[in-house]
N, C-alpha and C positions, 0 to 999 in steps of 0.2 A: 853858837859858835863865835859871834863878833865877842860875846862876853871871854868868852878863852883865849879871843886873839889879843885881846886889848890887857886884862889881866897879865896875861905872858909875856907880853911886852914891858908893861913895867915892872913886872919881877923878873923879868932877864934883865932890863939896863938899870935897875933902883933898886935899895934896899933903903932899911929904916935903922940907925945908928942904936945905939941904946937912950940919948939924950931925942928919940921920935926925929932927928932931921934926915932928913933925905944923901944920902952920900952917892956920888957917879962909881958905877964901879967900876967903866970904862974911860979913864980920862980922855983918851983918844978919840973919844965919842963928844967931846965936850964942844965942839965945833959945829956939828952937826945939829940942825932943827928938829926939836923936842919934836917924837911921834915922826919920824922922817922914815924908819922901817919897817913902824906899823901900817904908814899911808900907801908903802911901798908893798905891802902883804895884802892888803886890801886890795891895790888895783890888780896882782899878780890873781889873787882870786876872782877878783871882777872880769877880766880876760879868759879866766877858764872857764867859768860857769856859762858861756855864749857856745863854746864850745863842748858842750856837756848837755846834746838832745833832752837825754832821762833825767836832768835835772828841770825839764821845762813841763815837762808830761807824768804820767803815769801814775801809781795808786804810793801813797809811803807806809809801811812798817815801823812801829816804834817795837826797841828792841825792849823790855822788864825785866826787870829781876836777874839780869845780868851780873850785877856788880851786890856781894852782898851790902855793903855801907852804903849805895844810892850815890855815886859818884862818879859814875859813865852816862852821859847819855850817846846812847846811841839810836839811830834807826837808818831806814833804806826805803830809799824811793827807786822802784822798778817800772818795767814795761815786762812786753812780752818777749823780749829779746836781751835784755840790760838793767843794772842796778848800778846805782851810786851808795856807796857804804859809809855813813857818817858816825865816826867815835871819838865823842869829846870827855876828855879827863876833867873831872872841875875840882880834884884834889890838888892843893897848893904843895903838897909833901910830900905823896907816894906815885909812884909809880902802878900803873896797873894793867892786868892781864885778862882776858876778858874774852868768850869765844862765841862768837856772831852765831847764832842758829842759822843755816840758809834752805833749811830743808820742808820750807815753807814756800820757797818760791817754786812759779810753775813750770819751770826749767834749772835744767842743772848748771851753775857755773864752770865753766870750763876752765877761766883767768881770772886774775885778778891784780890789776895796776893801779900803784900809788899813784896818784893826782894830785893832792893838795897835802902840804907836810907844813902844819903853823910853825915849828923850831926849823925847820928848814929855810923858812920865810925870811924868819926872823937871825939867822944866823947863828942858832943854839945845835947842839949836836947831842943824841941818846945814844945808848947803846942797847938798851931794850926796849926797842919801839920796833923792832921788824914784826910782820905778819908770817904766819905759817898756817895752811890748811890743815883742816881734821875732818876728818867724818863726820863728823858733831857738828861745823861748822868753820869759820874763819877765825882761827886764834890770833889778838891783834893786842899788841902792847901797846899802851899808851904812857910816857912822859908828862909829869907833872904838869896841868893845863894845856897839856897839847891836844891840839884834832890833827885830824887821819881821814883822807876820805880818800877810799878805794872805787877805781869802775871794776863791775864784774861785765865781764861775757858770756853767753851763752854754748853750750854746748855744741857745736855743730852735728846734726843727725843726717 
C-alpha cells in the first residue's frame, strides 16, 4: 500500500516533460515542501490504523485471480465479528473494477464503510471508484494507483 501511496503521489503532483525533466503541474504547489501531502496521508493513516481493532487481530485473506492482468492486490484481515477490506490498483493507466468474494467469511457483512481513500488523501478526485454490493461479493472500483480500504460489519442475529 505505502508503494501505491507514494507512487500516487508523484504522479498526481509530477509528470515527465518529453526532454525527461520534471515539470510542477501545480504551480501553487510550488511553495509547499516536497512529500508535504504524502507525509500528511501517512499520519491520517497512522491515526486510523489505532483505531481499526481488526487491523491489530485476526486471521487475513489474500484475495487471487481477482484482476485478470494481476493488477489489484487485494485481501481482508477479519475476526469473528469484523473485516478490514484492502484494494490496491498498481496500474499507472487504468482504472479498475474488481468484486471481492466475501462468502468465505464466517459471517455475513451486514455494512460496509470507506475508511481510507489514498486520492482522497491526496487531494485527487475519481468518479469510478464507488463500491456497490452483489451477491458475488463487494464490487469496488479502483482509480489508477489508488487503495481503498473498507470495514465490514457483521450481521446482527
Amino acid at each position: 500500500m505505502a508503494w501505491a501511496i507514494e507512487w500516487g503521489s508523484q504522479w498526481g503532483e509530477r509528470a515527465p516533460t518529453d526532454f525527461e525533466n520534471e515539470t510542477l503541474l501545480h504551480p501553487e504547489a510550488g511553495r509547499v515542501a516536497p512529500g508535504l501531502v504524502l507525509a500528511r496521508a501517512y499520519e491520517h493513516l497512522a491515526s486510523c490504523y489505532g483505531d481499526w481493532k481488526v487491523a491489530h487481530r485476526g486471521r487475513i485473506y489474500y484475495h487471487r485471480d481477482i484482476d485478470a492482468d494481476d493488477r489489484i492486490l487485494a485481501y481482508t484481515r477479519y475476526t469473528a465479528s469484523a473485516a478490514l477490506v484492502a484494494v490496491h490498483n498498481l496500474d499507472i493507466h487504468r482504472s479498475r473494477r474488481v468484486t471481492i468474494p466475501l462468502d468465505w467469511l464466517p459471517w455475513t457483512p451486514q455494512k460496509s464503510d470507506l475508511v481510507f481513500d489514498s486520492y482522497a488523501q491526496l487531494g485527487l478526485t475519481t468518479t469510478d471508484a464507488e463500491s456497490d454490493p452483489t451477491q458475488q461479493g463487494a464490487r469496488i472500483g479502483v482509480a489508477p494507483l489508488q487503495t481503498r480500504l473498507y470495514r465490514l460489519s457483521a450481521t446482527l442475529s
